[in-house]
RODOMAR-511307 format. One record per residue (C-alpha): z, x, y; residue in one letter. Coordinates in steps of 0.5 Angstrom, whole numbers, plus 2048, in hexadecimal, padded with zeros to 3 digits. Example, Ala and Ser with C-alpha at 12.3 -4.5 7.8 and 13.67 -1.06 7.14 Angstrom:
2
8108197F7A 80E81B7FES 
END
This chain:
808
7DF7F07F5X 7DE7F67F2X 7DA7FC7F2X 7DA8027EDX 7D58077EEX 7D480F7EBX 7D68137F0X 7D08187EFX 7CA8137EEX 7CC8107F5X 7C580F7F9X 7C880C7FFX 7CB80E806X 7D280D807X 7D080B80EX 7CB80680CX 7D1802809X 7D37FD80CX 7DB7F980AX 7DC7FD804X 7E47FD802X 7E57F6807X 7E07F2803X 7E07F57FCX 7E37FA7F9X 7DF8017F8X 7E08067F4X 7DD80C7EFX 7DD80D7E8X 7DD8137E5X 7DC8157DEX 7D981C7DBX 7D18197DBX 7CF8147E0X 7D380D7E1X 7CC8097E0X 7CD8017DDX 7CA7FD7E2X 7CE7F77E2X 7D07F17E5X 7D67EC7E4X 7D77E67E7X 7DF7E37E5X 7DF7DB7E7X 7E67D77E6X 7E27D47E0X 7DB7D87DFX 7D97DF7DEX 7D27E17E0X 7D07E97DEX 7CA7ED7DEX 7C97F37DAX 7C27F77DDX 7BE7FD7DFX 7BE7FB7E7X 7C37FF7EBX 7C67FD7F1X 7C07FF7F5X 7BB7FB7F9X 7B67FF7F4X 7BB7FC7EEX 7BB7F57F1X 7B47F37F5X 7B07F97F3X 7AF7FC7ECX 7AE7F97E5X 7B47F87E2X 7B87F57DCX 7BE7F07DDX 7C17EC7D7X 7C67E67DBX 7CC7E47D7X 7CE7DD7D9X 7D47DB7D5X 7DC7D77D6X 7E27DB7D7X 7E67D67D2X 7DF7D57CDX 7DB7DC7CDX 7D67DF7C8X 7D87E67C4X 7D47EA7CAX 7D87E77D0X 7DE7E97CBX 7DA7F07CBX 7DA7F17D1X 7E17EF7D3X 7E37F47CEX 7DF7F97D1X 7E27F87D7X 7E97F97D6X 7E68007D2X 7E38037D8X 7E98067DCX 7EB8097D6X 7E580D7D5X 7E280E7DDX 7E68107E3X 7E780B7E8X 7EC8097EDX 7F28067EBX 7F18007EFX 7EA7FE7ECX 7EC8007E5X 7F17FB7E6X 7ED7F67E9X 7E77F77E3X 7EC7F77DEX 7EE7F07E1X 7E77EE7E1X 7E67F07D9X 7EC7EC7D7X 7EA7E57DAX 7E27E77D8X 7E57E67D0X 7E47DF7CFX 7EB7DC7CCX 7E67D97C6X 7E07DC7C3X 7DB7D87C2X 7D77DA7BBX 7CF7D97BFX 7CB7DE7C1X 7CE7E37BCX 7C87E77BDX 7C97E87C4X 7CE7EF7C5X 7CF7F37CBX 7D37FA7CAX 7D38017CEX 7D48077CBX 7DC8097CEX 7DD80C7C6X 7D780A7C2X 7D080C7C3X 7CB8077C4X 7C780A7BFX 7CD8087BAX 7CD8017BCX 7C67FF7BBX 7C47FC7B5X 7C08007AFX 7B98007ADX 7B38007A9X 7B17FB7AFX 7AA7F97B0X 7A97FB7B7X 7AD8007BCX 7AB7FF7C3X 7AE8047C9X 7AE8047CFX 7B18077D5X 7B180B7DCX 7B48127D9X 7B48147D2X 7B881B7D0X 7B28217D0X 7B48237C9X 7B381C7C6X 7B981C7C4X 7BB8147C4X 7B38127C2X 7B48157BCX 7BB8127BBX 7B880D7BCX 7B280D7B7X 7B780F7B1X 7BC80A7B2X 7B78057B2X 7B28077AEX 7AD8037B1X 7A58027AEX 7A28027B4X 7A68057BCX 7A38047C2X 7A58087C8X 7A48067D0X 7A480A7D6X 7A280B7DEX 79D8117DDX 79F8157E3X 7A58107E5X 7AA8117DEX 7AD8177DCX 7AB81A7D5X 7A981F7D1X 7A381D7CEX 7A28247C8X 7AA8217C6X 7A981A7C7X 7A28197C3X 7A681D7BEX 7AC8197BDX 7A88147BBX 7A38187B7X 7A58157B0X 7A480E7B1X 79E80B7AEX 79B8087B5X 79E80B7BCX 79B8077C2X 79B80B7C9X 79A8067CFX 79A8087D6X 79C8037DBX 79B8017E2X 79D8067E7X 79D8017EDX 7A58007ECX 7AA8047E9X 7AC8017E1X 7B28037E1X 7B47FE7DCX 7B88007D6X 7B57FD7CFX 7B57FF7C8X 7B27F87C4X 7B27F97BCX 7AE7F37B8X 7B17F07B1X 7AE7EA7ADX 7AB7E87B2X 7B07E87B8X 7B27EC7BEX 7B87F07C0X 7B87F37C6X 7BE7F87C8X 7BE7F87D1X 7C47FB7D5X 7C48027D9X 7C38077D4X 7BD80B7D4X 7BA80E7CEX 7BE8157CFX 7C38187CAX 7C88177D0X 7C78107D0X 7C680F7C8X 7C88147C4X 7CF8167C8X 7D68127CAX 7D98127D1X 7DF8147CEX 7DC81B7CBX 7D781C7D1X 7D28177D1X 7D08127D6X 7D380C7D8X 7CE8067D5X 7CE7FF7D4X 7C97FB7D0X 7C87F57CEX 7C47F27C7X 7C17EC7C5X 7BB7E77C2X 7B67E87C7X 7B27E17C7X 7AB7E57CAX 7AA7ED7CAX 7AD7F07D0X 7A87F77CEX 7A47F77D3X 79C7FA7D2X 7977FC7D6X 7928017D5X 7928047CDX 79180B7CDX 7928117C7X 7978157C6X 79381B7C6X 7938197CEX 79A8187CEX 79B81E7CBX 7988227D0X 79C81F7D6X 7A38227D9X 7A681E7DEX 7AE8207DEX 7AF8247E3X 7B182C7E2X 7B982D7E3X 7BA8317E9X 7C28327E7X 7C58307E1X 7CA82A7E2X 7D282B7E3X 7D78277E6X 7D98277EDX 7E082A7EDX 7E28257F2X 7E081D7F1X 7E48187F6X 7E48117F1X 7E880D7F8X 7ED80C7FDX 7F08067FEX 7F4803804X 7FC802805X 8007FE80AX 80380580BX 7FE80A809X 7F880C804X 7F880D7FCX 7F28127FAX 7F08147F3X 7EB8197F2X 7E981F7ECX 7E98267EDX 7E882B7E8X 7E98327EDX 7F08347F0X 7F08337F7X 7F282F7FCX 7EE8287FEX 7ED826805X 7EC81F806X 7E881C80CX 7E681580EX 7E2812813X 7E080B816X 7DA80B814X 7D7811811X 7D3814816X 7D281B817X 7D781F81CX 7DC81981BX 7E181C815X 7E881D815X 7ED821811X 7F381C80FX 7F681F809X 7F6826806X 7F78257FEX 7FA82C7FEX 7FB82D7F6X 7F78297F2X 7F78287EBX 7F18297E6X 7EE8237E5X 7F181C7E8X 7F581C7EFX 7F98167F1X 7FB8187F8X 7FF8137FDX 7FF814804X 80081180BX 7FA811810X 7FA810817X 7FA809819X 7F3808819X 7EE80C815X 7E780C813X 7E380780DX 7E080D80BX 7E4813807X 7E1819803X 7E5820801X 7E4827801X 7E682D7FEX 7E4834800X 7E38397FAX 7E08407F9X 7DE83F801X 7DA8387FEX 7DC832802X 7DC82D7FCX 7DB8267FFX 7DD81E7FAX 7D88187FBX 7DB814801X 7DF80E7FEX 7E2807803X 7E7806804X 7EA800800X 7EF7FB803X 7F17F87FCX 7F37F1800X 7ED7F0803X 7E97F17FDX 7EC7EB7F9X 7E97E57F9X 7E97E07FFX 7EE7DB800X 7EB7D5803X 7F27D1803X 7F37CE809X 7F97CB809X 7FD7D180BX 8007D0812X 7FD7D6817X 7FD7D881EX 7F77D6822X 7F57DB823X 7F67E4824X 7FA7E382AX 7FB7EC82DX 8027EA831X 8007EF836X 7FB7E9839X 7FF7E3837X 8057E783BX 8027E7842X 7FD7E1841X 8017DA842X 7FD7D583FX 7FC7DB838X 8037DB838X 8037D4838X 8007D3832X 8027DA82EX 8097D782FX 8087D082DX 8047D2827X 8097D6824X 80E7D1824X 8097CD821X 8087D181CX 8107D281AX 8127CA81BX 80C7CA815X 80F7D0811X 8167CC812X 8137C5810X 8117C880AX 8097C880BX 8087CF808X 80A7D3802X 80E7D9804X 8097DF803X 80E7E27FDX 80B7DC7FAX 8047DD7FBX 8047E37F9X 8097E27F2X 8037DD7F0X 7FD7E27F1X 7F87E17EBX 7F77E87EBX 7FB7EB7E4X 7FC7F27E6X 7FF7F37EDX 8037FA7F0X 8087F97F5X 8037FD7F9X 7FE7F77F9X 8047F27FAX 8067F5800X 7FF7F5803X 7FE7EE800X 8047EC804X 8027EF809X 7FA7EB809X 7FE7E5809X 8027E6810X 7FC7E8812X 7F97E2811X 7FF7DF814X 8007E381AX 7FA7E681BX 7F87EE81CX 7FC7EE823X 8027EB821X 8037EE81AX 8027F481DX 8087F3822X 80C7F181CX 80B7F6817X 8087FD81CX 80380181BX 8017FF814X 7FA803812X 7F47FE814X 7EE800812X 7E8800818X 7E47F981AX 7DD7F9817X 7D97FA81DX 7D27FC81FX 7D180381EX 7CE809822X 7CD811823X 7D1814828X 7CC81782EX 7CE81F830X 7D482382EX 7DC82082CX 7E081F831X 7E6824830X 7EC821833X 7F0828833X 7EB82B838X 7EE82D83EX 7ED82B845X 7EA82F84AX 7F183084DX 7F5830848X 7F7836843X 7FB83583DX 802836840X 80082F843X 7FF82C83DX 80682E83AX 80982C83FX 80782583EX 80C82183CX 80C81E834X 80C816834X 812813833X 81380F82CX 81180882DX 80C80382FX 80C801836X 80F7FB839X 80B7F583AX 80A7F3841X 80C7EB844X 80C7E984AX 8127E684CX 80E7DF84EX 80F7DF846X 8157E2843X 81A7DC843X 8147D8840X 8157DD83AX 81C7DE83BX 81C7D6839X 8177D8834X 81A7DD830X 8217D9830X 81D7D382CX 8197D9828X 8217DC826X 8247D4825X 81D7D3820X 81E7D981CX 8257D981BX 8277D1819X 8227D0814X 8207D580EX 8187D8810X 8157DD80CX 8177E580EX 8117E6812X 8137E0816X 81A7E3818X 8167EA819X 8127E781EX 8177E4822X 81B7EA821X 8167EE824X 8137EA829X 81B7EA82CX 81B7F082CX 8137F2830X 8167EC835X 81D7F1836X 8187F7838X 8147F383DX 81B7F3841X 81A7EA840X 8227E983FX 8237EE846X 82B7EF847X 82C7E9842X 8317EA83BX 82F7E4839X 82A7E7835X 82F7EA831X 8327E582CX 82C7E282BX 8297E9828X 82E7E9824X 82D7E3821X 8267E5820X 8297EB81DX 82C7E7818X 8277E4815X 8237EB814X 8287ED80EX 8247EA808X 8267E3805X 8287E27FEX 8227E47F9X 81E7E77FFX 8207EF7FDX 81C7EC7F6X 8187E87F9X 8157EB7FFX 8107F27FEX 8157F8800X 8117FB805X 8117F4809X 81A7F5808X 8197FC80AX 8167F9811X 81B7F4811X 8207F9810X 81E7FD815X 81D7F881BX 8247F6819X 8277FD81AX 8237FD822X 8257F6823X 82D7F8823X 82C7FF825X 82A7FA82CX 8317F782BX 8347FD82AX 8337FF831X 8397FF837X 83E7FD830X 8447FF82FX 8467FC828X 84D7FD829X 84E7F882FX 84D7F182FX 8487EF834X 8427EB833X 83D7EF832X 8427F382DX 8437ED829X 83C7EC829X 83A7F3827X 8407F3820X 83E7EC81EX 8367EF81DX 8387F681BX 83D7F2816X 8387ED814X 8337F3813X 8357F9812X 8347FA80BX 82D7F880BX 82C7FD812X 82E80280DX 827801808X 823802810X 81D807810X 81F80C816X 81780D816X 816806816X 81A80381BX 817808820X 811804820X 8147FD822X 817801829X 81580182FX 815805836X 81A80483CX 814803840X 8157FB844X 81A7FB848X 8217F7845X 81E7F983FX 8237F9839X 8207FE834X 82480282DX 82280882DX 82180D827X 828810828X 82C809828X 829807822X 82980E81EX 83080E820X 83180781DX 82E808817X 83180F815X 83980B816X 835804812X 83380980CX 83A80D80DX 83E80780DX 83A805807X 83E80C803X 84580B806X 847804809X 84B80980EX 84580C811X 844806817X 84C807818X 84B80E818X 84480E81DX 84980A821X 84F80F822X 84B814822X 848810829X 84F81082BX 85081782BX 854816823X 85281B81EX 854818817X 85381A810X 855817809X 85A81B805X 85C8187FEX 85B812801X 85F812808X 85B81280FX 85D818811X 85D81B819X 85E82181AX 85F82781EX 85E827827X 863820827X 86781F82DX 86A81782AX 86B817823X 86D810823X 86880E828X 863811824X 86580E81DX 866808821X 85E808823X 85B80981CX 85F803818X 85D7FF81EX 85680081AX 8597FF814X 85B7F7814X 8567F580FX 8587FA80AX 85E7FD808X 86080480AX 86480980BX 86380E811X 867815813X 867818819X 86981F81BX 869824820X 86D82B821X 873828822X 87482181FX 87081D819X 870814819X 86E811813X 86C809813X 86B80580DX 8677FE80FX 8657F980BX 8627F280FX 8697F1813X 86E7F5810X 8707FB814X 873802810X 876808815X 87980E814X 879815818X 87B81B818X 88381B81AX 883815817X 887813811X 88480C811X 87F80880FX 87D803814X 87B7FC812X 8767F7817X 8737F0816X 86D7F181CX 86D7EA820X 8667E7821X 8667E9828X 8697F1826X 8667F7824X 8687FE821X 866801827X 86A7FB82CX 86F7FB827X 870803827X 86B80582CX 872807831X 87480D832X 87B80D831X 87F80B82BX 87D807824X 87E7FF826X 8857FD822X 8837F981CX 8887F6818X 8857F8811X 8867FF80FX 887803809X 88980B808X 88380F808X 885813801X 88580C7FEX 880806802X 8807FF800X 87C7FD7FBX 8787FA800X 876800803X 8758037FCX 8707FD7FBX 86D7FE802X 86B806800X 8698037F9X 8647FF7FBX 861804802X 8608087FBX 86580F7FDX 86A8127F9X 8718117FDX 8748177FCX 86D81B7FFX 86F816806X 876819805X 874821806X 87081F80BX 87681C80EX 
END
């Protein structure tokens, strides 16, 4: 549902609307003249129903006034030429009036499934059109006709279009409707407009309701024709085109089957002629230097899109339900251009429905029209599926944690969930979202989709747990007028002064722990071993692996495991499954793989904690066997994102990453994607070894005390790749060639190559880590003149031999 409405001829309070941007979208259109056609559409699966009128959307324009509506009712494979009309039409209008981008997207969707697939010939009579490039006037059809009838709430004070009218058809006799004190006229020009025709008859009618409806009715051979719509009798309406300052009509013309023109009580045009009703002008009319056409809702952040004229920055404010005094600043455009703006930003977590701008220029303050802001998502049409398996209910975990019998059936209903996910019972949400109806769909709108979907999945709780502070907008609720002044919240306490408040500690990054009673941590300790099994033996979508991911790690802040490692493996398992499967990078909105990136990066970061990855424990094992899995996808993480997915070491036995574990892990996983040297590197450098690459060679240099030992330490690293490593002090230089399980050494004082074979047992460092002479080995070549396979080994490490010899 969708509504578009003139910025400047708006009559109702922002405070007043209720749902705008959740239910339906809301949004301004904006042309040089007023956006006027009044026109509804309803597009079915099979059916079209329109009505072009006069009636705005008022409790006057629907329930009050006297207006004209024509309703078109037609098929959306078989149509009449004026239902293809007005499709054309709409497909035009965002090309000629301003409008937020979204809607313009969803009008211009509408006007393509509005055009019938076939035309049907009947009815060729009926034509709806508008005025985007052509005149009103220029479409009509022309005279001499037997009678010309007009009516309408405001004629033109120079008479303009009467008389235009009165050439085009050229009319024997014309007859002019008004509301004596109700319509806006000049008699003096509108009796003159139509003093040359033969007959002019003057009408005025009841002023017991508003005749607000627009009618120009013309007679030939006997038949009528009526032409209805919004366009009053003004040359804005008539006479000019939207694209070169006109207003925005639409009109629809057709055979009428009895006269629509209204009369009541005859009078003379010398009456009329003395009457002017149409207001003085206090100010000529200029356009706003600031018009706000809407402001659209994100997952992570706010689209506005205005028009300005004036070069000065813009503030954008919102409010929860437009009330006075309850406006905040959320953004400031500081350099705006001269005409449309498009303006991306993130917003608080949770901002007001309500969202108007202002600038300031010459000492004026300048402030939009309010717009709501629009959850694209939550405005499409409903999807009433019931197939689509879902939790129960919108469980809050800080509840179900504490409260046995909640925590009961939390858990026994995720499980539920993901056994029907695994069994096949329910598309993957990439699926549902591949085969939505609607043509044009930005990644914006695919991930807020996305995001509606697991909402409807998880509920609002438990998304949020997975995907933190995503912008919502507010919940619909009563609304009310505050009593008494705005709390201040800086103001100090009487016994306080301002060096207190800065000697305040910052808040610590991260969510604070849940607690659980320790009557309940072996149930979810059980609980989260079965959830990790579940994920990690059958293939379930992302969001599910997320979940049970993220609901590990809550469990570890709340202290469940205590002294336990256990833990351990099992989250790396979940890690494991948190680096995206097959086509899921195509497959899956990348805003959702940037989470799932970043919780993955806090996952391991917890794994990297008390680890030496040079050793050989369990829990060093445990670390590699992640880190090697994941590393390249770690390296894609959102330092900014993982941040949310942290939690604050609050709960005893709490097993938390902090924000410098995963900062260090993603600065190694992204300097390791540079150069497969770095993690050998990061690790040396932790062992006290400083290494750097020259022409090829791992070089260590300088405050050395063992050569040997320290070259020895470096191609311990280098097992799965060839290398050559130097190593050198003051005094000595060692220079080891490894490939796999071959081992080359040679020293300064040396004039020998040393050939090895390493057993699976022995390593460059227990093979040569003694401080005492080079083991004996039976395989040797001189050093000026090395065997070929020492020559092979410095060929496939990638440095020139002669270099090894001069450092030698």
């Amino acid at each position: 549902m969708t509504v578009i409405a003139d910025a400047r001829q708006s009559v109702h309070e922002a405070v007043d609307v209720r749902h705008a941007g959740r239910a339906y979208q809301h949004g301004h259109g904006v042309c040089a003249g007023a956006f006027h056609p009044k026109l509804v559409v309803l597009l079915g699966d099979e059916e079209v129903w329109a009505a072009i009128g006069s009636g705005n959307p008022t409790m006057s324009g629907w329930g009050h006034n006297h207006e004209l509506w024509l309703v078109l009712r037609g098929e959306r494979h078989h149509g009449t030429a004026a239902q293809a009309d007005l499709g054309t039409w709409l497909t035009e209008l965002p090309d000629v009036v301003s409008m937020p981008s979204w809607i313009a997207t969803t009008v211009t969707d509408i006007g393509r499934a509005v055009i019938p697939t076939e035309v049907d010939a009947a009815a060729s009579q009926l034509r709806i059109f508008g005025n985007l490039h052509e005149p009103i006037l220029d479409q009509l059809p022309t005279g001499p006709v037997e009678a010309l009838r007009m009516t309408a709430p405001f004629f033109d004070s120079r008479g303009e279009t009467a008389r235009a009218l009165v050439n085009r058809f050229q009319p024997a006799v014309v007859e002019v409707a008004v509301q004596e004190t109700l319509s806006q006229y000049d008699g003096e020009t509108l009796a003159d407009a139509v003093s040359d025709v033969p007959q002019a008859d003057f009408w005025f009618l009841d002023e017991e309701r508003t005749r607000h409806g627009k009618l120009v009715e013309w007679l030939v051979n006997g038949g009528t024709t009526a032409l209805v719509g919004s366009a009053n009798l003004s040359r804005a309406a008539m006479l000019l085109t939207t694209e070169l300052g006109g207003n925005c009509e639409l009109v629809a013309l057709a055979t009428a089957t009895e006269r629509l023109f209204p009369r009541d009580t005859a009078t003379d045009g010398d009456t009329v002629q003395a009457l002017k009703t149409i207001p003085p002008s206090t100010e000529p009319g200029r356009r706003p230097l600031l018009e706000l056409l809407g402001a659209r809702q994100l997952a992570d952040g706010i689209v506005i899109e205005l028009l300005t004229t004036a070069a000065a920055p813009v503030t954008i404010e919102t409010s929860p339900d437009a009330t006075p005094g309850t406006w905040t600043a959320v953004h400031t455009i500081k350099d705006p251009v001269d005409g449309r703006n498009t303006v991306r930003f993130r917003a608080p977590e949770r901002v007001g429905g309500a969202v108007r701008a202002y600038l300031q220029l010459d000492g004026e303050k300048h402030t939009s029209s309010e717009v709501f802001l629009t959850d694209t998502v939550r405005c499409r049409p409903r999807d009433e599926s019931q197939d689509r398996p879902r939790l129960v209910r919108d469980y809050q975990l800080d509840e179900a944690f504490t409260d046995p019998q909640l925590a009961s059936r939390f858990q026994a209903d995720l499980l539920r969930l993901m056994s029907e996910v695994q069994t096949g019972q329910r598309p993957t949400i990439v699926r549902n979202v591949a085969a939505a109806s609607q043509a044009s769909v930005d990644d914006d709108d695919r991930w807020s989709r996305w995001i509606h979907e697991v909402e409807r999945t998880f509920g609002p709780s438990l998304t949020g747990l997975i995907f933190p502070r995503l912008m919502s907008l507010p919940a619909t609720g009563a609304l009310g007028w505050s009593d008494g002044s705005d709390i201040d919240e800086t103001e100090l306490a009487e016994d306080e002064d301002e060096n207190v408040v800065d000697d305040l500690p910052e808040n610590p990054a991260g969510a604070h722990a849940q607690y659980i009673p320790p009557s309940l941590r072996q149930r979810w300790r059980a609980w989260a071993r079965r959830l990790c099994r579940t994920v990690v033996e059958s293939p379930v979508p992302v969001e599910y692996r997320m979940m049970a991911a993220q609901n590990y790690l809550n469990l570890l802040a709340a202290g469940v495991w205590g002294r336990e490692e256990s833990w351990r493996s099992e989250l790396r398992d979940l890690a494991g499954v948190l680096v995206p499967m097959g086509e899921e990078r195509d497959a899956v909105p990348e805003q959702a793989l940037s989470f799932m990136d970043s919780l993955l990066a806090v996952c391991v970061a917890l794994l990297y904690q008390d680890v030496e990855p040079h050793r050989g424990t369990e829990r060093d094992l445990i670390f590699k066997s992640a880190w090697d899995n994941a590393r390249e996808t770690i390296a894609r993480a959102d330092l900014a994102l993982a941040e949310r997915y942290l939690y604050r070491p609050d709960v005893t036995h709490s097993r938390v990453a902090m924000e410098s574990d995963v900062r260090q892990l993603v600065d190694l996983a992204k300097a390791t994607a540079e150069d497969p040297d770095a993690e050998t590197f990061a690790l040396l450098r932790s062992e006290g070894l400083t290494v750097e690459r020259i022409d090829g060679a791992l070089v260590v240099d300088g405050e050395v005390r063992n050569p040997r030992l320290a070259a020895a330490r470096v191609a311990n690293r280098c097992e799965h790749r060839p290398a050559a490593v130097i190593a050198r002090n003051d005094y000595k230089t060692t220079v080891i060639l490894r490939d796999g399980r071959s081992l080359a050494v040679a020293e300064t004082g040396s004039p020998v190559w040393r050939t090895y074979r390493l057993s699976p047992v022995t390593t460059p460092v227990s093979l040569l880590g003694e401080d005492r002479g080079l083991p004996r080995t039976s395989s040797s070549s001189p050093l000026q003149q090395p065997s070929p396979q020492i020559r092979a080994m410095a060929e496939t490490a990638g440095v020139n031999l002669q270099h090894l010899l001069v450092a030698l």
